[in-house]
N, CA, C and O atoms as CSV, one atom per row, in Angstrom:
chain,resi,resn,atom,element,x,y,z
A,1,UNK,N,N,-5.364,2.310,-2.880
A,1,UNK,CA,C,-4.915,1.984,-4.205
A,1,UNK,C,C,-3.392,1.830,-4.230
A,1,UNK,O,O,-2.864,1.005,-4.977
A,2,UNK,N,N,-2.631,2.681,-3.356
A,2,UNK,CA,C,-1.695,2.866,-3.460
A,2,UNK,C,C,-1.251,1.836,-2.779
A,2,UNK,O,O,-0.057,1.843,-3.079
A,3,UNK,N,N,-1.426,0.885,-2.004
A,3,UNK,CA,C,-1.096,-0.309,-1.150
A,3,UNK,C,C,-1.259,-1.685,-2.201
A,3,UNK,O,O,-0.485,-2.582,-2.537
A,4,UNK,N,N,-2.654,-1.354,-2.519
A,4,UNK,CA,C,-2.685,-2.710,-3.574
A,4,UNK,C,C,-1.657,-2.390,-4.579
A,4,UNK,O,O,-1.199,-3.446,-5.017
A,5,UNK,N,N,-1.058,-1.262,-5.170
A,5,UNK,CA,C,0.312,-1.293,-6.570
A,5,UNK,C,C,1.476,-2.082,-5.631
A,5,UNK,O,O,2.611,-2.230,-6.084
A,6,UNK,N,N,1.196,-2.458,-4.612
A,6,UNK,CA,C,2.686,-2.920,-4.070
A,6,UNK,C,C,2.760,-4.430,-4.495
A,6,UNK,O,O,3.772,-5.065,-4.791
A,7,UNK,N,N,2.230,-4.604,-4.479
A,7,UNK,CA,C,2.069,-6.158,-5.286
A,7,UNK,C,C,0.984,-6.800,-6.529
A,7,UNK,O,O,0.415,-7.846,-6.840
A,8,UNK,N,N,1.176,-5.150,-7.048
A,8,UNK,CA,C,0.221,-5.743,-8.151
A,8,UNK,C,C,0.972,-4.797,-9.269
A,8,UNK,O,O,0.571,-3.645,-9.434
A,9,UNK,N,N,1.834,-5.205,-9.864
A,9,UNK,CA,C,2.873,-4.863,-11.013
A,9,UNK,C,C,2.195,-3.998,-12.197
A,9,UNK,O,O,2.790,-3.078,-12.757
A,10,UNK,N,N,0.385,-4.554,-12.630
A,10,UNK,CA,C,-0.376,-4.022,-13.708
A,10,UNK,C,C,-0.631,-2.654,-12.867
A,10,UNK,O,O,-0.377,-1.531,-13.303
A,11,UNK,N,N,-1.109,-2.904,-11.747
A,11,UNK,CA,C,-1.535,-1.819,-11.304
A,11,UNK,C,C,-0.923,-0.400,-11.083
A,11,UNK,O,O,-1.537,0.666,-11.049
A,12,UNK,N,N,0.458,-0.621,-10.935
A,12,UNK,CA,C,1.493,0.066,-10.533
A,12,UNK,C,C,1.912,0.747,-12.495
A,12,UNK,O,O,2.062,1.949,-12.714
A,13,UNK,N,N,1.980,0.052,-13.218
A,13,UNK,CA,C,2.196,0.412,-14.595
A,13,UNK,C,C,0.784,1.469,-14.763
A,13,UNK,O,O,0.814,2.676,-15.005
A,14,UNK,N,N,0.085,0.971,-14.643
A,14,UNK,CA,C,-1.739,2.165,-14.612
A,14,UNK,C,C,-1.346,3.310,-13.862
A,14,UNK,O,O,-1.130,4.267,-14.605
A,15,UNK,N,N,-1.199,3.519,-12.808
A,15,UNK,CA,C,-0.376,4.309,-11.883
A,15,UNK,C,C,0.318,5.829,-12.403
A,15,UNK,O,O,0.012,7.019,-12.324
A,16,UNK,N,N,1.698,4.814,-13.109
A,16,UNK,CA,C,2.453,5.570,-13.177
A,16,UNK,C,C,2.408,5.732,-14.993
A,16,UNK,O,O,2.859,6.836,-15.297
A,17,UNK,N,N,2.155,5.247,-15.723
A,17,UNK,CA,C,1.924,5.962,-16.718
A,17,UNK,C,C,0.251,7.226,-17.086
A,17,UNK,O,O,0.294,8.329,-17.632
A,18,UNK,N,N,-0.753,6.636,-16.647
A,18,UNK,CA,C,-2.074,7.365,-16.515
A,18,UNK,C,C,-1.786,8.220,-15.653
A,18,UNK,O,O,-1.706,9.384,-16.045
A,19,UNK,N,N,-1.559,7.944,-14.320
A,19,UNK,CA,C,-1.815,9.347,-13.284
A,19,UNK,C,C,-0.420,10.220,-13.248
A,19,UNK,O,O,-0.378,11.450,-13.214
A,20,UNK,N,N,0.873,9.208,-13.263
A,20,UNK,CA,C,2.266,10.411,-13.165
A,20,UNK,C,C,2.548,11.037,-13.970
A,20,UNK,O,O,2.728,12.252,-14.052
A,21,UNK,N,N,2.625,10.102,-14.777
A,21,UNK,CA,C,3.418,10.277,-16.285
A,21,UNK,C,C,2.881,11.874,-17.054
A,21,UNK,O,O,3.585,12.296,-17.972
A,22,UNK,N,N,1.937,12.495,-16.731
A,22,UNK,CA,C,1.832,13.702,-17.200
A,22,UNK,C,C,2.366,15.014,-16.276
A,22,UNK,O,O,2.854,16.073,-16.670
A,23,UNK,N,N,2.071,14.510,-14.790
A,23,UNK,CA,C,2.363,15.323,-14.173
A,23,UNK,C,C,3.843,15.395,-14.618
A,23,UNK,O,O,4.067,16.148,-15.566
A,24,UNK,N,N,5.185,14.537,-13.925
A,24,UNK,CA,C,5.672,14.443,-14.056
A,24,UNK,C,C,6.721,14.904,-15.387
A,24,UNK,O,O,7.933,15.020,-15.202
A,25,UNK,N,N,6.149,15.120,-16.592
A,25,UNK,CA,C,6.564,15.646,-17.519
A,25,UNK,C,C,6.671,17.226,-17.569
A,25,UNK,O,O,7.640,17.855,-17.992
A,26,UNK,N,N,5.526,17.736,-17.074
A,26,UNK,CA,C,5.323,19.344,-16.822
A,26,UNK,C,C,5.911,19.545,-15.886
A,26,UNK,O,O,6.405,20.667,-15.994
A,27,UNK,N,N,6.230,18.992,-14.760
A,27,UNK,CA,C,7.115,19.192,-13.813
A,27,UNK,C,C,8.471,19.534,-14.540
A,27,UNK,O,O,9.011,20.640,-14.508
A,28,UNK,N,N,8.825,18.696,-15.037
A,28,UNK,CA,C,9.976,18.627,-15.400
A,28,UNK,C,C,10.083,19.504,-16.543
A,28,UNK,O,O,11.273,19.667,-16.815
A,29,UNK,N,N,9.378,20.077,-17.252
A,29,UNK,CA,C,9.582,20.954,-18.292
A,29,UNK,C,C,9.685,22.517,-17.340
A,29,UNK,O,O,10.705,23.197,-17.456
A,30,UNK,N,N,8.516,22.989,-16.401
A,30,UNK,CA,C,8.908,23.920,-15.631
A,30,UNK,C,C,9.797,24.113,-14.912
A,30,UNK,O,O,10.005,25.303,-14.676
A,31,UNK,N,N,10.754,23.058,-14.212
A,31,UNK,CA,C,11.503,22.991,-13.020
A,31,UNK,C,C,12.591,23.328,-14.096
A,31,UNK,O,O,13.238,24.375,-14.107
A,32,UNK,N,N,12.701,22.387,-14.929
A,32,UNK,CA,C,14.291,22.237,-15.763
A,32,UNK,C,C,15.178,20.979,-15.053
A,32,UNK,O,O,16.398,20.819,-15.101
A,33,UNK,N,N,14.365,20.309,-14.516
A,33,UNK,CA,C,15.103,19.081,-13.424
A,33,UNK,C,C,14.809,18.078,-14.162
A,33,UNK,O,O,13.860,18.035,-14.944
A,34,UNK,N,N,15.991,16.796,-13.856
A,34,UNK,CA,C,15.690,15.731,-13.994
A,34,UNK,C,C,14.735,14.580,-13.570
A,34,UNK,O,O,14.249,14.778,-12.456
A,35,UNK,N,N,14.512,13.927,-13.911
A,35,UNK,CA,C,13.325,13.144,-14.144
A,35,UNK,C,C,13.365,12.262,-12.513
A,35,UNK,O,O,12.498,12.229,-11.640
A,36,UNK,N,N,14.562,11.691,-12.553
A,36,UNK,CA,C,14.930,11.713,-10.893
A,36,UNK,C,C,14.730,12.295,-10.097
A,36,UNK,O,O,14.032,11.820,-9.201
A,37,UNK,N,N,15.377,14.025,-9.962
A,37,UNK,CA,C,14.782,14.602,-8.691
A,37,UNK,C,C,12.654,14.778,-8.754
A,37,UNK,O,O,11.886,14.546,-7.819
A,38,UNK,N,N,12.324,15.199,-10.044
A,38,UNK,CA,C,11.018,15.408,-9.916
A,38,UNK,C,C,10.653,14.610,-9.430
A,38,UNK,O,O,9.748,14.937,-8.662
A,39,UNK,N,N,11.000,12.975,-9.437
A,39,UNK,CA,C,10.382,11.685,-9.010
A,39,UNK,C,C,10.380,12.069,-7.586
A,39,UNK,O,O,9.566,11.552,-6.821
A,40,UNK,N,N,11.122,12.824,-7.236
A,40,UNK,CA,C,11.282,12.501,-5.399
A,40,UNK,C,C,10.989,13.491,-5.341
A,40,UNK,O,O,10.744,13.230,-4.163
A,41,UNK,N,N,10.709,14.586,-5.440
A,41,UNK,CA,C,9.580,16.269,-4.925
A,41,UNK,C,C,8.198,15.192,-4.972
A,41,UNK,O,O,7.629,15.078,-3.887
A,42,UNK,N,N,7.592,14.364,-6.180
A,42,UNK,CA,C,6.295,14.352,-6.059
A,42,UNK,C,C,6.487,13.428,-4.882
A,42,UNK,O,O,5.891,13.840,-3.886
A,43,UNK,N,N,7.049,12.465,-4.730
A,43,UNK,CA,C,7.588,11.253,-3.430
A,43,UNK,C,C,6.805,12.192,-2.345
A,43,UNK,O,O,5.656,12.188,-1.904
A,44,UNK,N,N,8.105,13.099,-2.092
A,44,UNK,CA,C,7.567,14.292,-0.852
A,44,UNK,C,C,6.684,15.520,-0.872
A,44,UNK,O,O,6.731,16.380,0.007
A,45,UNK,N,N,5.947,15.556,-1.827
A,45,UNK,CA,C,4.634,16.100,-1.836
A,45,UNK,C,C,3.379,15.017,-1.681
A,45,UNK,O,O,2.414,14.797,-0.949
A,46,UNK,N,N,3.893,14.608,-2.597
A,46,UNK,CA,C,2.072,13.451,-2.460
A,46,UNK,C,C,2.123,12.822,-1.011
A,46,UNK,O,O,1.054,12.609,-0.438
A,47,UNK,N,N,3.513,12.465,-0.294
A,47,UNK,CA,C,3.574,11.240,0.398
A,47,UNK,C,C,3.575,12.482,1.763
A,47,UNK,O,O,3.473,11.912,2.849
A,48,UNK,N,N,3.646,13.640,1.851
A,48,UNK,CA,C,3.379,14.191,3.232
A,48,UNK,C,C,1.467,14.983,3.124
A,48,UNK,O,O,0.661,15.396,3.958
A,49,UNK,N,N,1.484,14.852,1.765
A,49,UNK,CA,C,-0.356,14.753,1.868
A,49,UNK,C,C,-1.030,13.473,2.530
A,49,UNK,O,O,-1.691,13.272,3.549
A,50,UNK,N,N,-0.725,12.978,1.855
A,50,UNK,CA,C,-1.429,11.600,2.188
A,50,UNK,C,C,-1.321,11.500,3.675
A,50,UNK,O,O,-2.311,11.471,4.405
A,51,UNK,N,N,-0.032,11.447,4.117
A,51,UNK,CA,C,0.108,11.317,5.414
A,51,UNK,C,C,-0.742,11.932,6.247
A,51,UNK,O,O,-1.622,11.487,6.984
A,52,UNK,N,N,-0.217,13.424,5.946
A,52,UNK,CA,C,-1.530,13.954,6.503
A,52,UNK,C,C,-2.852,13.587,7.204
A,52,UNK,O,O,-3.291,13.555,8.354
A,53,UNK,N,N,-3.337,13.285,5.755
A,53,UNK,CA,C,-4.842,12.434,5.593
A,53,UNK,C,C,-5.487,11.708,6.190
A,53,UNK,O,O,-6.639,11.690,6.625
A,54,UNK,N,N,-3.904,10.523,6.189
A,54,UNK,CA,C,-3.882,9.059,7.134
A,54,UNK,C,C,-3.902,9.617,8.569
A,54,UNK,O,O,-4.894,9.336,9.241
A,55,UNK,N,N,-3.145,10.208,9.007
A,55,UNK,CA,C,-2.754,10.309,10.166
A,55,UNK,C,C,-4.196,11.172,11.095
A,55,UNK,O,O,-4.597,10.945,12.236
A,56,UNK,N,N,-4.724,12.238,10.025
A,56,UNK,CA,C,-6.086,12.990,10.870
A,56,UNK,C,C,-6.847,12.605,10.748
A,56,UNK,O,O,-7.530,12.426,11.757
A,57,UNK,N,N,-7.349,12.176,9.500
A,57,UNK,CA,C,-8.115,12.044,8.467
A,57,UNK,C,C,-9.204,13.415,8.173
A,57,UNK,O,O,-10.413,13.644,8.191
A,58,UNK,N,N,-7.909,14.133,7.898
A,58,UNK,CA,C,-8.338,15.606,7.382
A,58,UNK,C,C,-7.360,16.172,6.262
A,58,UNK,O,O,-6.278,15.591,6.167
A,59,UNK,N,N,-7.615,17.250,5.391
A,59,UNK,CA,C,-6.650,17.406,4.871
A,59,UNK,C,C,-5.951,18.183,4.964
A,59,UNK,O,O,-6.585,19.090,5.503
A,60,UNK,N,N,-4.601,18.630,4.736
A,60,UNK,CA,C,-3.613,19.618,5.594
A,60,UNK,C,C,-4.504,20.961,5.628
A,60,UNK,O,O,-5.539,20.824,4.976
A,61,UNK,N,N,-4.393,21.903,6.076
A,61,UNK,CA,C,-5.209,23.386,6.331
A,61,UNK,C,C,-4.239,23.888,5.468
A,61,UNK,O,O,-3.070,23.523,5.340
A,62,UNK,N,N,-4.917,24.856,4.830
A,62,UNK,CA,C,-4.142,26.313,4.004
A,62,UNK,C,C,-2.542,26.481,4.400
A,62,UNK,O,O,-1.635,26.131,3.645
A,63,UNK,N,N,-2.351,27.045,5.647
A,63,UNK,CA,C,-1.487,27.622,6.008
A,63,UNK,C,C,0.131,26.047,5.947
A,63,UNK,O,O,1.293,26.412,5.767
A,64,UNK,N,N,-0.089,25.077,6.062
A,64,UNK,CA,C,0.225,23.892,6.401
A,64,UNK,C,C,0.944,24.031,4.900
A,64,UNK,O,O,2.095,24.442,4.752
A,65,UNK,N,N,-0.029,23.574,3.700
A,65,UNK,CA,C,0.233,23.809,2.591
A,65,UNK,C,C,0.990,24.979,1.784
A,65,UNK,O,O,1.668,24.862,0.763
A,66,UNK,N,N,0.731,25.972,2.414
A,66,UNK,CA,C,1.198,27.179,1.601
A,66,UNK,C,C,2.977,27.008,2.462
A,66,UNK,O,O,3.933,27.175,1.704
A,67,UNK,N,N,3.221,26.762,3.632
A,67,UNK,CA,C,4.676,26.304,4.235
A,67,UNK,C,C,5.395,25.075,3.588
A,67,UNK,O,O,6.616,24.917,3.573
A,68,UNK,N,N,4.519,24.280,3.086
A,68,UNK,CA,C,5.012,22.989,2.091
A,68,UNK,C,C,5.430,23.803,0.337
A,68,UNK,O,O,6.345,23.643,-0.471
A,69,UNK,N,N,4.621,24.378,0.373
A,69,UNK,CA,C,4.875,25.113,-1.062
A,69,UNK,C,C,5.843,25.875,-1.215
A,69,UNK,O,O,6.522,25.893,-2.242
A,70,UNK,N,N,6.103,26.850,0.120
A,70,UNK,CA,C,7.360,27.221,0.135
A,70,UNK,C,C,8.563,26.798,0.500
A,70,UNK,O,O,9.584,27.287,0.015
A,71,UNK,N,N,8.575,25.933,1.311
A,71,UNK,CA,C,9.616,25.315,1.472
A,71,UNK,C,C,10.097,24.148,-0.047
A,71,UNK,O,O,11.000,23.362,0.241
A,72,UNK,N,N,9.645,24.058,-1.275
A,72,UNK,CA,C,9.632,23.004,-2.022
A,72,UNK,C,C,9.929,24.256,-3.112
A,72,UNK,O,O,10.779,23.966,-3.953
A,73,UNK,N,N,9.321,25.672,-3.221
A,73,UNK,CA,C,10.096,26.538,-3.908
A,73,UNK,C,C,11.262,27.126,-3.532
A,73,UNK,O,O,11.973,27.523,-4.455
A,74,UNK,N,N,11.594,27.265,-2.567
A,74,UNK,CA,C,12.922,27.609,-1.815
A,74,UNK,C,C,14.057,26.896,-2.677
A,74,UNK,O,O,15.052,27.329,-3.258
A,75,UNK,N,N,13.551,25.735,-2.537
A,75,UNK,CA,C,14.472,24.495,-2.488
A,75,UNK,C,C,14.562,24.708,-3.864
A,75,UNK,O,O,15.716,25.046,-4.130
A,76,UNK,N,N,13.905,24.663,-4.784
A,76,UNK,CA,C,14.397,24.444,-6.556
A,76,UNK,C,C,14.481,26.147,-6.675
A,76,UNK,O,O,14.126,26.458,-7.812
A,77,UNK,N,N,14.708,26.912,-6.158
A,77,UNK,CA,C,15.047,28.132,-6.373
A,77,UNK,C,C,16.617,28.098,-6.132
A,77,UNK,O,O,17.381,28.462,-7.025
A,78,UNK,N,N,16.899,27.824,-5.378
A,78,UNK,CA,C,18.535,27.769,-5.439
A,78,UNK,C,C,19.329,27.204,-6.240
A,78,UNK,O,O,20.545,27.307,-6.079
């Protein structure tokens, strides 16, 4: 899905108002961050899942995740 929004402009608007656009708001109400950095935490959350995914085609294990989680609270903790 995420390949076809690259050249499909409607699709990419569906995208990001239906699927981000909420996350993205609660993000940003918990973090206290701008709308910018949240854009790029989900960038590097969703986009080292996926990878993941692509790359095993499994999904990260517990321990994998819970080191992504902390390293991404670390980071907006300071």
């Amino acid at each position: 899905m995420f390949v076809d929004a690259i050249g499909d402009p409607a699709l990419r608007e569906i995208l990001a108002t239906r699927l981000q656009a909420p996350y993205l708001r609660a993000l940003q109400d918990v973090l206290g961050e701008p709308e910018d950095r949240v854009l790029l935490l989900i960038d590097i959350v969703v986009g080292t899942l996926l990878h993941r995914m692509g790359m095993t085609g499994a999904p990260m294990v517990d321990a994998d995740v819970a080191e992504l989680i902390e390293m991404v609270v670390h980071h907006f903790a300071d």
